[in-house]
KOLFI-805203 format. One record per residue: x, y, z of N, C-alpha, C in turn. Coordinates in steps of 0.2 Angstrom, whole numbers. Example, Ala and Ser with C-alpha at 12.3 -4.5 7.8 and 13.67 -1.06 7.14 Angstrom:
<atoms>
ATOM   nxx   nyy   nzz  caxx  cayy  cazz   cxx   cyy   czz
ATOM    66   -28    39    62   -22    39    66   -16    39
ATOM    64   -11    35    68    -5    36    64     0    39
</atoms>
This chain:
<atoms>
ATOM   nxx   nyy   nzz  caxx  cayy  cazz   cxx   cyy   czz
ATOM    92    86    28    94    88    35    88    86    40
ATOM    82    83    36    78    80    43    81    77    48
ATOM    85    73    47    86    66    52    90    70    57
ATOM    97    75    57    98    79    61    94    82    64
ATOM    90    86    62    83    90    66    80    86    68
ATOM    77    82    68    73    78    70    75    74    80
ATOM    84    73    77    87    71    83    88    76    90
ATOM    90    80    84    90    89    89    82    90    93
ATOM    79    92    89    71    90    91    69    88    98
ATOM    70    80    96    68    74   104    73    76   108
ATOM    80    77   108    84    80   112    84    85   117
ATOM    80    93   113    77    99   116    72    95   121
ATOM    67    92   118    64    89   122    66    85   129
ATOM    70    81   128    72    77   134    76    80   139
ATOM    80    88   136    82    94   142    76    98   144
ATOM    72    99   142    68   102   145    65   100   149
ATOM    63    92   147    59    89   155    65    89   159
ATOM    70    86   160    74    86   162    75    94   167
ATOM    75   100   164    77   107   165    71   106   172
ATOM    64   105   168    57   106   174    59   100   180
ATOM    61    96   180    62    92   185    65    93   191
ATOM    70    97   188    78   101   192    71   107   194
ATOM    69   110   191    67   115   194    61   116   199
ATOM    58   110   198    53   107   204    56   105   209
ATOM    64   101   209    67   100   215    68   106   219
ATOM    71   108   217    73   117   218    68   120   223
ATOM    61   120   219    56   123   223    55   119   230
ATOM    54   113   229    52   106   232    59   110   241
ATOM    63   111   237    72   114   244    70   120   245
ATOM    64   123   243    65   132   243    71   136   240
ATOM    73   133   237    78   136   231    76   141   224
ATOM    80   147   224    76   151   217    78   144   213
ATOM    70   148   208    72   142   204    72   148   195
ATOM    73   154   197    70   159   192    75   158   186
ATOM    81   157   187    88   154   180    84   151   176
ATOM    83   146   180    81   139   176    73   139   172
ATOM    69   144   175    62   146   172    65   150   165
ATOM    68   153   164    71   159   159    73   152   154
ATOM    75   147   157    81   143   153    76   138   150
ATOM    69   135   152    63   132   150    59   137   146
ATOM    59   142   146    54   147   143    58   146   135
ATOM    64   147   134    68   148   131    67   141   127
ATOM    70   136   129    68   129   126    63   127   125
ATOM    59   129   127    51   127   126    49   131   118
ATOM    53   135   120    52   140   110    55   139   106
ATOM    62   136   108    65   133   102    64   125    99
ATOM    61   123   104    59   116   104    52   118    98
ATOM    47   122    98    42   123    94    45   125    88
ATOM    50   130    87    53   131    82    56   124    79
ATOM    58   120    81    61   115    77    57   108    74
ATOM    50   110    77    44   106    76    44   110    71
ATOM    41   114    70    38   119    63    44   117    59
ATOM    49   119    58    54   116    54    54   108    50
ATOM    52   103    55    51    98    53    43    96    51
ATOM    39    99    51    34   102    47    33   104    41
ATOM    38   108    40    39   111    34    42   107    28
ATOM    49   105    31    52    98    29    48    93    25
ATOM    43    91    28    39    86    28    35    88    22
ATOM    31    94    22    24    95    19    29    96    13
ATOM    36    99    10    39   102     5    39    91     2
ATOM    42    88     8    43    82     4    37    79     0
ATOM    32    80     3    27    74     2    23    80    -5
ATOM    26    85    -5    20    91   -12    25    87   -19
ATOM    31    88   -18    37    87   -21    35    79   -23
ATOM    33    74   -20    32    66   -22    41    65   -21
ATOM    44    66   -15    50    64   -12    50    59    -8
ATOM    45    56    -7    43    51    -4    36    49    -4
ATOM    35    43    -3    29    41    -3    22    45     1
ATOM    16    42     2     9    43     4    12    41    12
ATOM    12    32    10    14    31    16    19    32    21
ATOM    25    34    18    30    38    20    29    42    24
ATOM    26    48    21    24    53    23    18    54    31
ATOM    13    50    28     6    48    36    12    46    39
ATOM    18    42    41    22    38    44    26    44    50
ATOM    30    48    44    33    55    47    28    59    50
ATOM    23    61    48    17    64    51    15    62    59
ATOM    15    58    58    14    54    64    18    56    70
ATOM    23    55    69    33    57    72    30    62    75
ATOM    29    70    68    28    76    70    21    78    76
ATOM    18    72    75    11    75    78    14    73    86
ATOM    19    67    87    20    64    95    25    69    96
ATOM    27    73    93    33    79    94    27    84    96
ATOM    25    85    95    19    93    97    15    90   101
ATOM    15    84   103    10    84   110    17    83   115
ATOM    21    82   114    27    83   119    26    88   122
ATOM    27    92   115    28    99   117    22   104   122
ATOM    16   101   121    10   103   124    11   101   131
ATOM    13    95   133    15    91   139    20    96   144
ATOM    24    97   139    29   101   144    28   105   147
ATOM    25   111   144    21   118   142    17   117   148
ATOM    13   113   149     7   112   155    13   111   161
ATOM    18   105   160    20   106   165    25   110   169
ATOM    28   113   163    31   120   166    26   126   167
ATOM    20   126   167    16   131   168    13   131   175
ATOM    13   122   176     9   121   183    17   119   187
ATOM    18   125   192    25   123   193    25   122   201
ATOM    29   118   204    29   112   210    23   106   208
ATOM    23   108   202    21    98   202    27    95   196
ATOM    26    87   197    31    83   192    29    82   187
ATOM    32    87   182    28    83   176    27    75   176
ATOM    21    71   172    19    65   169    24    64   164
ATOM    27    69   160    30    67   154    36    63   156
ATOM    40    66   161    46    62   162    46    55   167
ATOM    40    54   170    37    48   173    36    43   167
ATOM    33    45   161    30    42   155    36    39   152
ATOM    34    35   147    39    36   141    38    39   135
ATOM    37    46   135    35    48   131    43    53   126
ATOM    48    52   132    54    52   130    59    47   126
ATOM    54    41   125    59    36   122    60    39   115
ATOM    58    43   112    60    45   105    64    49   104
ATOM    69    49   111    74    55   110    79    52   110
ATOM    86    55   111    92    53   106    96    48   110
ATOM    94    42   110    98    39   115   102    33   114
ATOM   109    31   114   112    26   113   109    19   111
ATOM   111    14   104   106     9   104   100     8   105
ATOM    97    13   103    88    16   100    89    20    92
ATOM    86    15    89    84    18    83    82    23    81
ATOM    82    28    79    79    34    76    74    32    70
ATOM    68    34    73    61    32    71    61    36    63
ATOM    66    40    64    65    45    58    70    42    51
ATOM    76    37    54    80    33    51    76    30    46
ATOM    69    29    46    67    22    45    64    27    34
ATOM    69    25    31    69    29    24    66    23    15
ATOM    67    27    13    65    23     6    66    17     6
ATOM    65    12     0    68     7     1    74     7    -5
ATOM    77     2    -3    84     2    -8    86     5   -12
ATOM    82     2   -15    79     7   -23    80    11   -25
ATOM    76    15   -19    72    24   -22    77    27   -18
ATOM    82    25   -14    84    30    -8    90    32   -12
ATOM    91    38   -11    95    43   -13    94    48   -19
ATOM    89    43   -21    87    46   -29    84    55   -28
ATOM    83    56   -34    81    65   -31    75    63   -36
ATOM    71    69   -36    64    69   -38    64    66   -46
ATOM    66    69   -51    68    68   -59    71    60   -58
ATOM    74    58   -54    75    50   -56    68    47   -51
ATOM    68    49   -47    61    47   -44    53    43   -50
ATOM    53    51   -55    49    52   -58    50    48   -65
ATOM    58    47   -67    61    42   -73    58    34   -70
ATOM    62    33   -64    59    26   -60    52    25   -60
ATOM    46    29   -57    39    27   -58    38    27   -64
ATOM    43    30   -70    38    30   -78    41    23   -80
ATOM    48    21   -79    50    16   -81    44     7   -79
ATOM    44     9   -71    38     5   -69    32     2   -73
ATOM    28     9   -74    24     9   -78    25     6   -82
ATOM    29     7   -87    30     6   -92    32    -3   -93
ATOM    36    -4   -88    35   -10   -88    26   -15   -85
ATOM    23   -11   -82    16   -14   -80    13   -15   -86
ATOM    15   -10   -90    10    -9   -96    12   -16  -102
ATOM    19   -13  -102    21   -22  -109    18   -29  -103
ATOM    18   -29   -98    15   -38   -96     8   -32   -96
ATOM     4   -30   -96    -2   -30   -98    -3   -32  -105
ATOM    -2   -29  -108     3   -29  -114     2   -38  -118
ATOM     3   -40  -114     6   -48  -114     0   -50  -112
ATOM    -1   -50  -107    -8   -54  -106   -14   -53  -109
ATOM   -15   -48  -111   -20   -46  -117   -19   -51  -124
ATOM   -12   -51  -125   -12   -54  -132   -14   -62  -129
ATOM   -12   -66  -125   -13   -71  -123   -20   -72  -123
ATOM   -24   -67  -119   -33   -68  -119   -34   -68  -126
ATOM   -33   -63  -131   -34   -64  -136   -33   -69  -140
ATOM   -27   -72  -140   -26   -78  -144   -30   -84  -140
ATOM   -32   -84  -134   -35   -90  -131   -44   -89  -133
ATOM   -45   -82  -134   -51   -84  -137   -54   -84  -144
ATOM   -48   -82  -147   -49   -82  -156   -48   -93  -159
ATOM   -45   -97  -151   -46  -103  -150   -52  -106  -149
ATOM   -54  -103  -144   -59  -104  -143   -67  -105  -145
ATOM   -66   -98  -152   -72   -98  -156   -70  -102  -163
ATOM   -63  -106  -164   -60  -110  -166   -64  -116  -167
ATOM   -62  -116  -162   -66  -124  -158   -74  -125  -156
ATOM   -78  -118  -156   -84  -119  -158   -86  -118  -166
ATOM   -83  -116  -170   -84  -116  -176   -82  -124  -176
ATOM   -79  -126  -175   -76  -134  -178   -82  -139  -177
ATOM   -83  -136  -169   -88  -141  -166   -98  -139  -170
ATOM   -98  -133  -173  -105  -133  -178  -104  -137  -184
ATOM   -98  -137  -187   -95  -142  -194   -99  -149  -192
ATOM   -95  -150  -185   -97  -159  -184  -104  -160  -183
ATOM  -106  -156  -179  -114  -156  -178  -118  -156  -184
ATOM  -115  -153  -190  -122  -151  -196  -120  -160  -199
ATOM  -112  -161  -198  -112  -169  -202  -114  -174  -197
ATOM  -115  -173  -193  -117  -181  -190  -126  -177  -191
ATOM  -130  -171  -191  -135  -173  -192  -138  -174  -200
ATOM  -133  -173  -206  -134  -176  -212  -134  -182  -211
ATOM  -128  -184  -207  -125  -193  -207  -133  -194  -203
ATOM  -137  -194  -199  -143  -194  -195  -149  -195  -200
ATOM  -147  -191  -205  -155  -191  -209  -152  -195  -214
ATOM  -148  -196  -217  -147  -202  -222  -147  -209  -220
ATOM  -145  -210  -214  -147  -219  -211  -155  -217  -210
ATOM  -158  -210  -207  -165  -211  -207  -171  -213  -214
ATOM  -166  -211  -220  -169  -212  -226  -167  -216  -228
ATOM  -162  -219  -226  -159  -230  -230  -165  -230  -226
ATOM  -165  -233  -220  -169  -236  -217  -176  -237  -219
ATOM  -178  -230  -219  -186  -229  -224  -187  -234  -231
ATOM  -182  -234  -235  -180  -239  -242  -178  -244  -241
ATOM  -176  -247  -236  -175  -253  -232  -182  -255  -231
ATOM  -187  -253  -226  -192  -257  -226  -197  -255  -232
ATOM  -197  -251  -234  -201  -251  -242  -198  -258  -244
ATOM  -192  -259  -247  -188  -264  -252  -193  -272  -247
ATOM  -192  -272  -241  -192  -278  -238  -202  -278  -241
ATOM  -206  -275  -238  -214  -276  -239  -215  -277  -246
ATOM  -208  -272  -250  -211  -276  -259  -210  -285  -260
ATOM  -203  -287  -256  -202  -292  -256  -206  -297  -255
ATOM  -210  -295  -247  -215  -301  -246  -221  -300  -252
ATOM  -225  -294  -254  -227  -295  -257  -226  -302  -265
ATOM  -221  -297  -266  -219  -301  -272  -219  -310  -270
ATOM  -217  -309  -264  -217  -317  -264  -224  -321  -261
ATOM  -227  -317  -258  -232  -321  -257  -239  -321  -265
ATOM  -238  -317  -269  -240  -318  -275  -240  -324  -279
ATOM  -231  -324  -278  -229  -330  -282  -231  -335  -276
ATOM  -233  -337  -272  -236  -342  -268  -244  -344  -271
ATOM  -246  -339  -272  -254  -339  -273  -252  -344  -281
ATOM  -247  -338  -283  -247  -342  -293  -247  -349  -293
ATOM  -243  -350  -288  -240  -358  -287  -247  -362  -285
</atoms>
């Protein structure tokens, strides 16, 4: 029922600047203008009355999780330029032979006007729209629950990418300990390579002297 009230609402609104306008004119001709004060008084109360309602509306939506955070700041917003409407008026029908600001302003563009969107219009997305609370509540656990399996998933994939990894550092200590075995065995051929080579000369330079 917000979206009706809400239009009702900007509506109130835009008769009652309307109402103050005529009755400045009035005064402006020296015309009574006493009808018409009775007939602003009047709408000035039901117009507040119809803010409170859509306050109520709203806070019931947003305790409920009938819509979103942002949703909610969004309508707030609406309700809060609805009540300085309402203070605008108030002032102007209080201060009377002057023109109201508000109907000079556009502060009536939010009222119900042919080919103007209803700000109030603007609802869930696709998805969520029409849903009631208990599917609302099945839908975010289903979410969840799908965030959770691809965490899910990614988890085992970290996992598996570093039970590889320590894979591949164990492989890479294996190779290291054999090429530094393979390191120390050419260093000890070598060593007995030139051992064999100095018995050689010896040996031969003896058999030189024998000669």
């Amino acid at each position: 029922p917000r979206l009706p009230l809400y239009d009702a609402t900007c509506q109130v609104a835009q008769e009652v600047a309307e109402k103050i306008q005529e009755r400045n004119r009035y005064q402006r001709n020296g015309e009574s203008s006493a009808k018409l004060n009775v007939i602003i008084r009047s709408s000035l109360q039901n117009l507040r009355e119809k803010i409170d309602q859509l306050k109520e509306l709203l806070l019931r939506a947003v305790s409920t999780h009938q819509i979103t955070q942002l949703e909610g700041d969004r309508r707030q917003n609406l309700v809060d330029d609805l009540l300085t409407r309402h203070k605008q008026l108030q002032a102007s029908y209080k201060n009377e032979g002057t023109e109201p600001d508000v109907i000079r302003s556009s502060l009536m563009t939010g009222g119900v006007k042919r080919g103007v969107t209803n700000p109030w219009l603007v609802e869930e997305p696709e998805e969520t729209r029409g849903l009631g609370f208990g599917d609302l509540r099945q839908q975010q656990r289903r979410i969840i629950e799908e965030q959770d399996a691809g965490l899910d998933a990614l988890s085992s994939i970290i996992s598996r990418q570093k039970q590889m990894g320590q894979e591949i550092g164990n492989e890479l200590d294996e190779q290291n300990e054999i090429i530094d075995d393979l390191t120390n065995l050419v260093e000890n051929t070598d060593d007995k390579l030139r051992n064999q080579t100095r018995h050689v000369k010896m040996v031969d330079k003896k058999s030189t002297s024998c000669g």
